[in-house]
NUKOLLO-657507 format. One record per atom (N, C-alpha, C): residue in one letter; x negated, y, z negated; atom name. Coordinates in pm, 1 decimal, decimal comma. Atoms other than C-alpha are relative to their C-alpha. Layout:
N
 residu        x        y        z atome
      A        X        Y        Z    CA
...
***
This chain:
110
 residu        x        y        z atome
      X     38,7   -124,3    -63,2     N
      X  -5236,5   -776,9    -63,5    CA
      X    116,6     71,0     66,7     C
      X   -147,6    -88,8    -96,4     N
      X  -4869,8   -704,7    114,5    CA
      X     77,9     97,0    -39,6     C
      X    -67,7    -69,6    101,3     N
      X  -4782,9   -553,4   -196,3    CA
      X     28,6    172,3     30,4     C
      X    -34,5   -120,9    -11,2     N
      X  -4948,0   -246,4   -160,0    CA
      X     36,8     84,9    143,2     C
      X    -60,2   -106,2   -124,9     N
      X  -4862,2   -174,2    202,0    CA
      X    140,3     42,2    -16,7     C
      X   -178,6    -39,6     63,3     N
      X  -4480,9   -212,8     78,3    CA
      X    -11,7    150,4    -47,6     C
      X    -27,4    -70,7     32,4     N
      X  -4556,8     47,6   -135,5    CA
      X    -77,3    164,7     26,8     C
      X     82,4   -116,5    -32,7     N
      X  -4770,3    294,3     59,4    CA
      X     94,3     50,3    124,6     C
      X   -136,0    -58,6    -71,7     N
      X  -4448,6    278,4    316,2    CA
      X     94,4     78,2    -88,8     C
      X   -108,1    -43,4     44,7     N
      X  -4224,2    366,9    104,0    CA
      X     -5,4    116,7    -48,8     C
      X     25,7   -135,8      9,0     N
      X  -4369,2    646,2    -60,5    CA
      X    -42,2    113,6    115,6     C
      X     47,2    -44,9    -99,2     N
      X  -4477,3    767,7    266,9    CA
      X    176,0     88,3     79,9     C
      X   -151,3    -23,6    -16,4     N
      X  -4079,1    743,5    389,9    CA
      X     89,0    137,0    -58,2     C
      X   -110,2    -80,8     61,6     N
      X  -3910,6    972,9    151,8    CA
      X    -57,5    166,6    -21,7     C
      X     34,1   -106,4     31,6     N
      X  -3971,4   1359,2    138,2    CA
      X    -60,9     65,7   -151,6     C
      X     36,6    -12,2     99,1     N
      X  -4148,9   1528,8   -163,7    CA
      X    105,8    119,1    -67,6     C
      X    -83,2    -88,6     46,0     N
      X  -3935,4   1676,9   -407,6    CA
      X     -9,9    108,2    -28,5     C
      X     97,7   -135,1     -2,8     N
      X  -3935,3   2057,6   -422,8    CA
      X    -18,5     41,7     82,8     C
      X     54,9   -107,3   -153,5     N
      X  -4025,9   2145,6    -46,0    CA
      X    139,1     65,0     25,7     C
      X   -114,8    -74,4    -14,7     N
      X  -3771,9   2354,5     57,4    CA
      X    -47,1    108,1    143,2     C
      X      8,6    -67,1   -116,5     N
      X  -3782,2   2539,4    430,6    CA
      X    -79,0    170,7    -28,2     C
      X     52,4   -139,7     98,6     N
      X  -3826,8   2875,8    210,3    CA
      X   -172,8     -2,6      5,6     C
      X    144,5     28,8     46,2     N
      X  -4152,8   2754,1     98,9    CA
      X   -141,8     -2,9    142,5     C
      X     96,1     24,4    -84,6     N
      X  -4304,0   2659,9    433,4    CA
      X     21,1    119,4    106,8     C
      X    -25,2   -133,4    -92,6     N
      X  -4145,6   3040,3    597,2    CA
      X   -160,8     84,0   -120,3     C
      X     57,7    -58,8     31,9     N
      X  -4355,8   3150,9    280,8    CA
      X   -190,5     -2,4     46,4     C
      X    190,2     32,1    -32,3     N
      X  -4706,5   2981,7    379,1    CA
      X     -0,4     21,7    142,3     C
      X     43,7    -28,8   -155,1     N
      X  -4708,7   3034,7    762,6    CA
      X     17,0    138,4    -37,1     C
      X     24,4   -181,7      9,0     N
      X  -4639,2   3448,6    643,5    CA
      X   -127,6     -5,6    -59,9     C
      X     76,4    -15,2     94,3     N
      X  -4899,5   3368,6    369,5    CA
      X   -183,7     35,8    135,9     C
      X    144,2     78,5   -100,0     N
      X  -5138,5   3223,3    679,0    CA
      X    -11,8    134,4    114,4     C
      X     47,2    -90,7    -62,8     N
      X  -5067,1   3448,4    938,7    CA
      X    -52,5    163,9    -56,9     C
      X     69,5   -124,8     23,3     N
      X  -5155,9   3770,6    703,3    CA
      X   -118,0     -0,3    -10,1     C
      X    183,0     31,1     17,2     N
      X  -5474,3   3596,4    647,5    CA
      X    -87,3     38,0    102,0     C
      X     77,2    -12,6   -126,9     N
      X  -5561,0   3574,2   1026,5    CA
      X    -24,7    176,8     28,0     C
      X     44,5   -183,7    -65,1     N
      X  -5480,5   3952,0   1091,1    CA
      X   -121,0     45,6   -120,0     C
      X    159,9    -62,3     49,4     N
      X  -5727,2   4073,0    831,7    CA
      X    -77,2    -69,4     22,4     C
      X     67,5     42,0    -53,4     N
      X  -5949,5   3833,6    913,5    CA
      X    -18,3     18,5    138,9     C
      X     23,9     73,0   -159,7     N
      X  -5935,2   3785,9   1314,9    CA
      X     30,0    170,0     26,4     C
      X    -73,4    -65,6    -90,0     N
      X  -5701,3   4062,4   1428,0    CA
      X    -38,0    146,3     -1,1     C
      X     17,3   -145,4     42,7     N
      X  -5756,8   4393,6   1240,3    CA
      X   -191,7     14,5     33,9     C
      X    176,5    -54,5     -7,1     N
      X  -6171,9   4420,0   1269,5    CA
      X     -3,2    -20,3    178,0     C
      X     33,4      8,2   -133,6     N
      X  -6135,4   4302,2   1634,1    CA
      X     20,6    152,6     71,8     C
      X   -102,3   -111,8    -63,9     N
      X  -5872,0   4582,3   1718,1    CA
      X   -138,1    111,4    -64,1     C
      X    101,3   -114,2     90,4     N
      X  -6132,2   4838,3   1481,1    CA
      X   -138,2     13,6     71,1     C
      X     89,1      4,8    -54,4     N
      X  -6426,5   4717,2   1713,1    CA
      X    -27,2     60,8    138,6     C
      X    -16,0    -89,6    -98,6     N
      X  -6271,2   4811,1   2012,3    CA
      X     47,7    130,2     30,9     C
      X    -45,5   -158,2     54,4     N
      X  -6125,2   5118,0   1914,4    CA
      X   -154,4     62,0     21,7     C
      X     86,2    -60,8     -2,2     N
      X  -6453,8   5199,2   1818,6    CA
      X   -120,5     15,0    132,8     C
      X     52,3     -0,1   -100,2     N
      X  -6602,9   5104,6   2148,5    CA
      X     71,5     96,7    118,0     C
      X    -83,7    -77,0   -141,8     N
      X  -6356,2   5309,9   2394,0    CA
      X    -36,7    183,6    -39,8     C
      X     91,2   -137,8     63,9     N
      X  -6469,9   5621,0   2153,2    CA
      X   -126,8     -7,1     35,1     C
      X    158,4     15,7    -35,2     N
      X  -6823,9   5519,9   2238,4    CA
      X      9,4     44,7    171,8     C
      X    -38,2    -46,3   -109,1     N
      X  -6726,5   5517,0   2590,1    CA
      X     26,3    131,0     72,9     C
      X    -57,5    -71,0    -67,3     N
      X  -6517,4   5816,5   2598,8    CA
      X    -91,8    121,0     -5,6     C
      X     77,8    -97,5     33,4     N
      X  -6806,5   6058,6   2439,6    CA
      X   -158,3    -16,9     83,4     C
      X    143,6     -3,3    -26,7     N
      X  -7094,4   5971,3   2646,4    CA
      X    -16,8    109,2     95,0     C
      X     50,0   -146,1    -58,3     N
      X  -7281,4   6242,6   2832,8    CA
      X   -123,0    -10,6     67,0     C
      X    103,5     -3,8    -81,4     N
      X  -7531,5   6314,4   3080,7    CA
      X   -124,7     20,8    -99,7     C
      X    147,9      4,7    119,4     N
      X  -7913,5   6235,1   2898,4    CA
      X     54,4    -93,1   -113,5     C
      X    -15,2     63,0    111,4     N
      X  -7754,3   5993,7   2657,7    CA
      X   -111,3   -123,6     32,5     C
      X     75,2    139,5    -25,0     N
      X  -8006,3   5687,0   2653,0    CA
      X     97,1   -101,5    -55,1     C
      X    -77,9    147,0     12,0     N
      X  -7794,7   5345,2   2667,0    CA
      X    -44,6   -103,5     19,1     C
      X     58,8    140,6    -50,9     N
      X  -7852,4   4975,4   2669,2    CA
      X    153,4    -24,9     41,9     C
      X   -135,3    120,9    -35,3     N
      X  -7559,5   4745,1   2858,3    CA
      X     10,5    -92,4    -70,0     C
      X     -3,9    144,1     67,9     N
      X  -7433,8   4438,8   2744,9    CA
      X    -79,9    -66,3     86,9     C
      X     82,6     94,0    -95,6     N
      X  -7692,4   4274,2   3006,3    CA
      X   -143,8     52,4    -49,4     C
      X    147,2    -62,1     84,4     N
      X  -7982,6   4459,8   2761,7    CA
      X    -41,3     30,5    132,3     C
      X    113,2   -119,3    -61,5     N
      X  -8102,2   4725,8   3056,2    CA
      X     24,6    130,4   -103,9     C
      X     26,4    -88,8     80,4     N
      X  -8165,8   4986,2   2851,2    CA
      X    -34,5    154,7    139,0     C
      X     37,8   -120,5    -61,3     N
      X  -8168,1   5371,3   3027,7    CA
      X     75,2    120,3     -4,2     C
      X    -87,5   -105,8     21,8     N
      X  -8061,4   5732,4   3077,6    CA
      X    144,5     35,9    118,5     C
      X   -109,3    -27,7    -44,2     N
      X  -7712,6   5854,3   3175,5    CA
      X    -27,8     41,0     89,7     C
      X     14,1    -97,1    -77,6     N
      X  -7739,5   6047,4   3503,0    CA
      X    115,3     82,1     78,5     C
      X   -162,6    -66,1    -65,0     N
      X  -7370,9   6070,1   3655,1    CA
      X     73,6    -51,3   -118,5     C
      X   -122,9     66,5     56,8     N
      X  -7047,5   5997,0   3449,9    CA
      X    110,9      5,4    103,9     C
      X    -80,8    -15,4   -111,2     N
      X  -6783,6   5927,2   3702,9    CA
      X     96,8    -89,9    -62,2     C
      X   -105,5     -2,7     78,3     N
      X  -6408,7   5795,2   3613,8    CA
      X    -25,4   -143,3    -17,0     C
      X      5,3    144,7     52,3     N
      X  -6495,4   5382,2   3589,8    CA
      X   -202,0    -34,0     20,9     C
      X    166,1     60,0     -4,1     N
      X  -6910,3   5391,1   3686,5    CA
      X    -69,0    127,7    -49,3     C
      X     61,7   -148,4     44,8     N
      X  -7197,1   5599,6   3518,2    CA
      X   -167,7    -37,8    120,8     C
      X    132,6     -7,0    -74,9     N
      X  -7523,5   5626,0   3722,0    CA
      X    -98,8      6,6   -112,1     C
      X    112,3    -12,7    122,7     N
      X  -7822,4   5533,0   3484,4    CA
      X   -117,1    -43,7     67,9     C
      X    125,8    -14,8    -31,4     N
      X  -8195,7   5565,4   3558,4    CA
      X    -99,8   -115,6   -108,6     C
      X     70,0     80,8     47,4     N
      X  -8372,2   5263,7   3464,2    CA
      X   -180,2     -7,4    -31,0     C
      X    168,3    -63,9    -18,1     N
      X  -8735,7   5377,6   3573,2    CA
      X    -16,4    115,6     41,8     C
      X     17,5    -69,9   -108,8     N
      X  -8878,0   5616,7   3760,2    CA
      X     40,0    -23,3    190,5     C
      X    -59,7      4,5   -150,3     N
      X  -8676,7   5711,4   4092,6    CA
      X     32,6   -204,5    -10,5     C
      X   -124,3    162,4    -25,5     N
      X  -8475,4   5346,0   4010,3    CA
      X    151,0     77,7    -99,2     C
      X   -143,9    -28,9     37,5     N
      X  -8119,2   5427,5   3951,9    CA
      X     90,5   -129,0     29,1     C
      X    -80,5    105,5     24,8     N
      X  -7824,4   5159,1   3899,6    CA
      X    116,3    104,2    -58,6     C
      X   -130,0    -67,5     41,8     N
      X  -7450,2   5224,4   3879,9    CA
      X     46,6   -149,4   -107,1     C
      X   -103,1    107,1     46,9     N
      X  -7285,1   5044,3   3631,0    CA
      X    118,7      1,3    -48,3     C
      X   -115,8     -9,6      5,1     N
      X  -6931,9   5001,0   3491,8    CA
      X    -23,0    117,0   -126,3     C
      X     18,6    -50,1    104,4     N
      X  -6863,6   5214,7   3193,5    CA
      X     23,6   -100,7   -155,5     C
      X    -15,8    146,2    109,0     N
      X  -6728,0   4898,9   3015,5    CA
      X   -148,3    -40,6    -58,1     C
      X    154,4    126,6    -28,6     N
      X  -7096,8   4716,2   3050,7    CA
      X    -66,4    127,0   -129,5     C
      X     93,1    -65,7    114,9     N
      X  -7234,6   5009,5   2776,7    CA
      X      8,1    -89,3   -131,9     C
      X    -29,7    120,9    109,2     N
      X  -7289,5   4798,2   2466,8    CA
      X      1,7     97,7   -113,8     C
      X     59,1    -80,3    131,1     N
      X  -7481,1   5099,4   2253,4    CA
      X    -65,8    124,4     24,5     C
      X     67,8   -188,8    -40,5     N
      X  -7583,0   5452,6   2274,6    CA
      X   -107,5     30,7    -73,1     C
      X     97,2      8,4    106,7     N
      X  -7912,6   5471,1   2168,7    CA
      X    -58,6    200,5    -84,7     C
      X     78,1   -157,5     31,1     N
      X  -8105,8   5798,5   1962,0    CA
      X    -48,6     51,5    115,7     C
      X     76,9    -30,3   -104,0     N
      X  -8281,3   6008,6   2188,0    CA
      X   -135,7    -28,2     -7,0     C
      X    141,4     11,5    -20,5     N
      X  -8651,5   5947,8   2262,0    CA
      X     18,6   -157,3    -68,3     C
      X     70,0    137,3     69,5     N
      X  -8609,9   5590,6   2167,4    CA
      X    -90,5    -96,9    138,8     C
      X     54,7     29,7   -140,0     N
      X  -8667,4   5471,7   2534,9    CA
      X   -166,3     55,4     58,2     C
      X    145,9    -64,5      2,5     N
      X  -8979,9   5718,7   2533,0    CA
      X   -101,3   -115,6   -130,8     C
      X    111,5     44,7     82,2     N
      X  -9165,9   5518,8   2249,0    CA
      X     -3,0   -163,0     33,5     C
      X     24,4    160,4     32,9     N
      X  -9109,7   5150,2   2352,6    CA
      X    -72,0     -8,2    156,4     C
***
């Protein structure tokens, strides 16, 4: 049985012929272009598209937060908007915390 550990060292020991430094600059470029279209580019495209969401909202827009309250705009002010959750209930929240700008009258039918 000692045989084959001998020979599972030894091949283990010696480098494979063919690798070359080149090769392994080419697969970490290969890898990281992968991540940016995958990971990097839709993230960046998400928030983009969220700071536009942000920057167009307007008094009467109906919104939900990321904490799902759902209601209408009433102030816009430079980091909080004032939104009307019920009747005569108002809440300030960040402008960040908007998740989604809903249609109008959707808040009226649910």
């Amino acid at each position: 049985m000692s045989f084959f550990i001998a020979d599972a060292s030894a091949q283990a020991a010696g480098a494979a012929p063919g690798d070359s430094p080149m090769s392994f600059m080419i697969m970490m470029l290969v890898m990281f272009g992968v991540m940016y279209f995958v990971a990097i580019r839709p993230q960046m495209k998400r928030a983009k598209e969220h700071r536009s969401m942000i920057e167009a909202l307007a008094k009467g827009d109906e919104i939900v937060t990321s904490g799902g309250i759902g209601g209408r705009v009433l102030d816009i002010g430079d980091a909080f908007i004032t939104v009307e959750i019920a009747a005569n209930t108002q809440i300030k929240v960040q402008r960040h915390a908007v998740a989604a700008v809903l249609p109008k009258g959707t808040l009226k039918s649910s």
